[in-house]
MARVO-795951 format. One record per residue (C-alpha): residue number from 1; x, y negated, z. Coordinates in steps of 0.5 Angstrom, whole numbers, plus 500, padded with zeros to 3 digits. Layout:
N
> seq:xx:yy:zz
> NUM:X:Y:Z
...
This chain:
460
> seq:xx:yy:zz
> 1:620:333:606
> 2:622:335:613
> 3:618:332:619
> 4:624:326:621
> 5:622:324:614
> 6:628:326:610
> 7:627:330:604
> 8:629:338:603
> 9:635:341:601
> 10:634:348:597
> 11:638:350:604
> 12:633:348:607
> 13:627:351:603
> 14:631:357:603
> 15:631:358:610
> 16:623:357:611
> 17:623:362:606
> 18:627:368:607
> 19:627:367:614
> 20:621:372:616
> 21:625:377:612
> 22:630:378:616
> 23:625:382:622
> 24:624:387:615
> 25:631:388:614
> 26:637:393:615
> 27:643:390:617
> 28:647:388:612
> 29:648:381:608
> 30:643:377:604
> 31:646:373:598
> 32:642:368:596
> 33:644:363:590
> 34:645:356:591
> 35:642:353:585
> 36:635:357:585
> 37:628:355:588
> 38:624:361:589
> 39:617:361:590
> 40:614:368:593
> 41:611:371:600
> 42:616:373:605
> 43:611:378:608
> 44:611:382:602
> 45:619:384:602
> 46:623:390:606
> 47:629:391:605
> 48:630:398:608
> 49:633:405:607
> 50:637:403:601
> 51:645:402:599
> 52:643:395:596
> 53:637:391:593
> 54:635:385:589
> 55:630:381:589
> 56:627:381:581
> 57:620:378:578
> 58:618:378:571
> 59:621:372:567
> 60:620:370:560
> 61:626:373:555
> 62:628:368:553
> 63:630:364:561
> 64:633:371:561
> 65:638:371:556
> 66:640:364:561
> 67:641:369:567
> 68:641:376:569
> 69:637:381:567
> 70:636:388:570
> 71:634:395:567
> 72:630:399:571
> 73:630:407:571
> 74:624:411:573
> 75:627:412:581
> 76:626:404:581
> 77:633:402:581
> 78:638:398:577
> 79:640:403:570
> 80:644:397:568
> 81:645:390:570
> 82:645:385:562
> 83:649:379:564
> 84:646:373:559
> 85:645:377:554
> 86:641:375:547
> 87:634:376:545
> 88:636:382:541
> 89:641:385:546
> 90:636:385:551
> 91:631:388:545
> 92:636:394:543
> 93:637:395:550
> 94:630:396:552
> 95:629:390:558
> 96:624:386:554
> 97:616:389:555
> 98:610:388:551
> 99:609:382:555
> 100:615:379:553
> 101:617:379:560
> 102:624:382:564
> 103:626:383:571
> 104:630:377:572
> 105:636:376:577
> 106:634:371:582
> 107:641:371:584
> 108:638:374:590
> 109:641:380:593
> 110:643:385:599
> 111:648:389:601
> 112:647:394:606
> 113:651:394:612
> 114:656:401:609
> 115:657:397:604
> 116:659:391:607
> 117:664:395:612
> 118:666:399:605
> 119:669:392:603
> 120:671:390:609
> 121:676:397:609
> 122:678:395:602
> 123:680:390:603
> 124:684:391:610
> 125:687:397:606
> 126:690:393:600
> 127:693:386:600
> 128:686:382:600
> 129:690:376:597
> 130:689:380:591
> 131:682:379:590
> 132:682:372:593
> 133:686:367:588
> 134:685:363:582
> 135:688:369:577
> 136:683:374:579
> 137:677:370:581
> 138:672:374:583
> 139:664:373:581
> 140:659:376:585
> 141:655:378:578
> 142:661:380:574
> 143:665:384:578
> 144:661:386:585
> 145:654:387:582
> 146:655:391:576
> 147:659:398:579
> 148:651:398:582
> 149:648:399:576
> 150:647:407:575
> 151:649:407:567
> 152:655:403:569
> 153:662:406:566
> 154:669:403:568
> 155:670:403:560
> 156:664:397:559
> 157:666:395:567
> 158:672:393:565
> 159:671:389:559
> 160:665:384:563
> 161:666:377:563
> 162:670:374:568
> 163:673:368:571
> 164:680:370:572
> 165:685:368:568
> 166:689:373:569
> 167:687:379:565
> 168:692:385:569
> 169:690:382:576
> 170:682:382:574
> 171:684:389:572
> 172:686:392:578
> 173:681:388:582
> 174:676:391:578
> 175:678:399:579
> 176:679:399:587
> 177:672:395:586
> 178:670:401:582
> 179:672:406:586
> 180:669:403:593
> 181:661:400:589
> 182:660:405:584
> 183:658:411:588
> 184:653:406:592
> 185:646:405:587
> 186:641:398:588
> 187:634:398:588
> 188:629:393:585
> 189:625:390:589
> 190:619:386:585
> 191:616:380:588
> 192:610:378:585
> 193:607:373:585
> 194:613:369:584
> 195:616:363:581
> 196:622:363:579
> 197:626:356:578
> 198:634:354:576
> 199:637:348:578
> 200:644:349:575
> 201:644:344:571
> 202:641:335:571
> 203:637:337:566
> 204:634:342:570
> 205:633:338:577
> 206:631:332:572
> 207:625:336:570
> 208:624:338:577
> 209:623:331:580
> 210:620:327:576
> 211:616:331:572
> 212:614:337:576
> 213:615:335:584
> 214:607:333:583
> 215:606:341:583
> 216:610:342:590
> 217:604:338:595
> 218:604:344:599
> 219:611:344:601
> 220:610:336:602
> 221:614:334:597
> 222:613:327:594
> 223:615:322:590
> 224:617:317:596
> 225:622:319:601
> 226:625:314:605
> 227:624:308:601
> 228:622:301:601
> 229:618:300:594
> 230:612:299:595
> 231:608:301:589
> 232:606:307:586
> 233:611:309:580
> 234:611:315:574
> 235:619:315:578
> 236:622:319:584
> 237:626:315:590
> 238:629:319:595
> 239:633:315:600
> 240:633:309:596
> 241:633:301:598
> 242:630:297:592
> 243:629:290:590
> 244:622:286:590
> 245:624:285:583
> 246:626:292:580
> 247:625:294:572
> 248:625:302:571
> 249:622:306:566
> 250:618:313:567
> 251:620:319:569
> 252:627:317:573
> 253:630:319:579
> 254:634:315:584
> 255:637:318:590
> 256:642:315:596
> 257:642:309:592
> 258:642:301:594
> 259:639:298:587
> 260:639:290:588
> 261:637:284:584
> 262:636:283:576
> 263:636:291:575
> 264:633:294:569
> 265:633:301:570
> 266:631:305:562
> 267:626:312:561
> 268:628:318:565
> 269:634:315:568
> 270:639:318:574
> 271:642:315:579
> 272:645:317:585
> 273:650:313:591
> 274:650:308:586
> 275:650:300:588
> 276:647:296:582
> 277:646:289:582
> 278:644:285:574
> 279:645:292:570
> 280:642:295:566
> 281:643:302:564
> 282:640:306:558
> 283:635:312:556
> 284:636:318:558
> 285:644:317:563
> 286:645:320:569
> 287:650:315:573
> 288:654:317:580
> 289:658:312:584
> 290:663:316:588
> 291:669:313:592
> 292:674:316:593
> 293:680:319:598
> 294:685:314:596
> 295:680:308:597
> 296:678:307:590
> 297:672:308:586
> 298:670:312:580
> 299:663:312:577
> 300:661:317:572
> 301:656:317:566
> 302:654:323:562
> 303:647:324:559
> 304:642:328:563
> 305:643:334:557
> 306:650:334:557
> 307:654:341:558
> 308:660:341:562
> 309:662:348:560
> 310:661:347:553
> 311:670:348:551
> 312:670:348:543
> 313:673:341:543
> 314:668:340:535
> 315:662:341:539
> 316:662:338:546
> 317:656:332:546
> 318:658:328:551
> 319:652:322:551
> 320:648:326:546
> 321:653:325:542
> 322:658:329:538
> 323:665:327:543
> 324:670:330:537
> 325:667:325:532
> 326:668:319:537
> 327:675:322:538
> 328:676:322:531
> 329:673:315:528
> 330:678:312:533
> 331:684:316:533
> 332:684:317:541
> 333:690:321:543
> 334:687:329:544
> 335:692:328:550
> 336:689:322:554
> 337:683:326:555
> 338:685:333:555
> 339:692:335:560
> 340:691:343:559
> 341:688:348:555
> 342:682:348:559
> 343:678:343:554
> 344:672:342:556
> 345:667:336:557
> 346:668:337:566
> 347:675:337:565
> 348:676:331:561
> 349:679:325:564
> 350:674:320:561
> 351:671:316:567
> 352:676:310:570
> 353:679:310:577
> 354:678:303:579
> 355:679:298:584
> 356:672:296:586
> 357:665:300:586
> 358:662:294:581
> 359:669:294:577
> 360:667:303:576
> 361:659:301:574
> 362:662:296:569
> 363:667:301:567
> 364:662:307:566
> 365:658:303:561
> 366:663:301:557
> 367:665:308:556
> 368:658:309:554
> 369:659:303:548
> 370:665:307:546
> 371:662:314:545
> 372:656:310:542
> 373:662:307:537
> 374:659:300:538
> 375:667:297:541
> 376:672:296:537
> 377:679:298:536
> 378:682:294:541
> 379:677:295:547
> 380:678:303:545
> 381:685:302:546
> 382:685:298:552
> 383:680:302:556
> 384:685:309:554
> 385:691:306:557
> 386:687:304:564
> 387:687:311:569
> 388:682:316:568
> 389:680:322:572
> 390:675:328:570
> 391:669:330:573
> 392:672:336:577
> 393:678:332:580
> 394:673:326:582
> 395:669:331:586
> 396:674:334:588
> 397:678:328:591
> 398:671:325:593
> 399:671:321:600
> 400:665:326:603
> 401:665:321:609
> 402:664:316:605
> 403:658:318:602
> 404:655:320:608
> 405:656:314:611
> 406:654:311:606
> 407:647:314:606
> 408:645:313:613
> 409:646:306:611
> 410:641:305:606
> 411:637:310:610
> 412:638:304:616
> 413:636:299:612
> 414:630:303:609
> 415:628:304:616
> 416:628:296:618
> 417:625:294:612
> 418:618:299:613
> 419:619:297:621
> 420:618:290:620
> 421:612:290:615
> 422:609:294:619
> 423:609:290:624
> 424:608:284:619
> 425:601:287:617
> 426:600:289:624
> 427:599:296:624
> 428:599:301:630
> 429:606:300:634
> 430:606:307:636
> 431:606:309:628
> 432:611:302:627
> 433:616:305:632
> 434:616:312:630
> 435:619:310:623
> 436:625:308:628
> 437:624:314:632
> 438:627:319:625
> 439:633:314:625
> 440:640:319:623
> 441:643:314:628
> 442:638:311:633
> 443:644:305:636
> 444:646:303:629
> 445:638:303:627
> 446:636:298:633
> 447:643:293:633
> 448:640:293:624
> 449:633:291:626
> 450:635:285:631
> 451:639:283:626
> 452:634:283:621
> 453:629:279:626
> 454:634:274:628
> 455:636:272:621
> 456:629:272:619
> 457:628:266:624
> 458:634:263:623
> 459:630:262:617
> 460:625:260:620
């Protein structure tokens, strides 16, 4: 939590972080990855005196298959970077020690400042439009980090994993890339004690917030922020306006949401930038409510462990549930929910583009009575003719205005809410007034509590 109240982002974490680094560091460019927690002492680390560095710690082999994984060579530099590799690859290659332990890729890596200008001149030198599109798309891990590694060949270069689409353009990228990389070596610096912790996927966070949060006292985390409940809860709140009346089962998350009246929220349940009102929402759902740019409104429901990358169409779960099975038992057309070859479940246009926000929540889980096969025919039917978008495309048509608007209302009214029974329970004013003082929007936070206080003697 920061000190106006609000809770950290991993931006935020990574600044108070790394920021003692850059004092022990040579110019140059440190990337850091966006899904990571990294726990270590700053002090410890200088990066100096080296063409490029990565920042490991020891994992159990079994995390690393998911990651990164580097083989160490006896000079303390990368002899070869394994890339989500399987147990026994990791075996033969020798990465795994007697402790079951590799040398992770936190995903933290620096570049030296030759490296960086070597790059630049590369990419002056060529059409740079080459190496920045949608056929070649260039990954850092794949293609940037690999030539690194002192084992590395162009032969086991080229046939890496790659995001691009087109096999000739990656091809080209990757021998001028060679070309410019290969001559540069990466050291490995180990940071220990450390903890390292992935928060790539819902699953992950969920296991982060609602079961794990407690770990993190010292950082000041907790499981309240910004919000008016007023009782303790097995549950975490991040800015989060609640009815007196709220039903909610152990280990959910609730973020950015404006939970009403006459809602019973199920176990290890996720909800962000949701408005709810006598819903119910089961088990193990995660629920996110976006508007979008034309206006309208998509809420997507999924479970907490769905993958979104997974493309065998036979073995997509989508609700904890097998999603080819439901297509076949209902004889829905492959084509409504799939317009390209690109099948898996974050392109699937499954979610209805609806009207009005409480229109998408009833939508959304009426989808989820589908998949669990408890509609009919006929309500099938109707539901695959109505307008549907992906997880993809309704975020990347999301209105983030709104969403930002929309959180500093909920922030506002939490912020009222407090004010007020504080001053009801006659507590210390200064305090009182401080929770007015850590407002987003200090004018609109005053013209929130006078309305407040004038309905409530109308009332009166």
């Amino acid at each position: 939590m920061l000190s106006n109240g609000k809770s950290s982002t991993l931006l935020d974490e990574f600044l108070i972080n790394f920021s003692p680094i850059s004092s022990k560091m040579s110019p140059g460019l440190l990337c850091v990855s966006g899904d990571v927690l990294l726990e270590f002492n700053p002090f410890d680390i200088e990066i100096k005196n080296c063409d490029s560095a990565c920042l490991s710690m020891k994992e159990k082999a079994e995390i690393g298959c998911n990651h990164g994984v580097f083989l160490v060579d006896k000079k303390g530099e990368v002899k070869e970077f394994l890339h989500k590799k399987k147990l026994e690859e990791l075996e033969r290659y020798g990465a795994i020690n007697s402790n079951n332990l590799v040398d992770i890729d936190t995903g933290a890596i620096y570049f030296s400042y030759k490296v960086i200008r070597a790059l630049i001149s590369m990419l002056l030198e060529e059409e740079k439009d080459k190496f920045i599109n949608d056929m070649a798309n260039i990954n850092l891990y794949g293609d940037i980090v690999y030539p690194f590694a002192t084992n590395a060949t162009l032969g086991e270069y080229k046939k890496q994993e790659t995001e691009g689409k087109g096999i000739e353009e990656v091809s080209k990228c990757r021998r001028k890339l060679w070309e410019v990389l290969n001559q540069y070596s990466m050291k490995v610096l180990r940071l220990h004690p450390a903890k390292f912790t992935h928060l790539g996927t819902t699953n992950e966070l969920m296991e982060m917030v609602s079961k794990e949060i407690d770990r993190y006292k010292d950082r000041k985390w907790t499981r309240k922020i910004l919000t008016n409940i007023p009782k303790d809860m097995e549950c975490t709140f991040n800015t989060v306006y609640v009815s007196e009346n709220l039903k909610i089962g152990k280990k959910s998350y609730i973020e950015y949401s404006y939970i009403g009246e006459n809602c019973k929220i199920g176990e290890n349940v996720m909800l962000s930038n949701t408005n709810l009102s006598n819903i119910t929402v089961p088990d193990n759902i995660c629920m996110s409510t976006i508007k979008l740019k034309n206006g309208k409104y998509v809420t997507r429901i999924y479970s907490i462990k769905d993958d979104f990358k997974q493309e065998k169409i036979n073995k997509i779960q989508f609700l904890g549930i097998n999603l080819y099975e439901v297509i076949e038992k209902y004889k829905i057309d492959i084509s409504l929910i799939w317009k390209n070859k690109e099948t898996s479940l974050w392109n699937a246009n499954l979610f209805c583009v609806c009207n009005t926000e409480e229109e998408s929540i009833i939508s959304s889980l009426k989808l989820y009575e589908i998949i669990c096969c408890q509609a009919d025919s006929t309500e099938v039917k109707k539901y695959f003719s109505r307008q549907r978008i992906s997880g993809k495309n309704s975020s990347y048509h999301c209105d983030r205005k709104d969403m930002k608007k929309r959180r500093e209302e909920i922030e506002i009214k939490v912020r009222t809410e407090k004010f007020i029974k504080s001053v009801e329970k006659k507590q210390n004013l200064c305090t009182a007034i401080k929770i007015l003082e850590k407002s987003c929007n200090i004018k609109n936070q005053i013209s929130d509590v006078n309305s407040k206080i004038n309905k409530n003697m109308a009332y009166e």
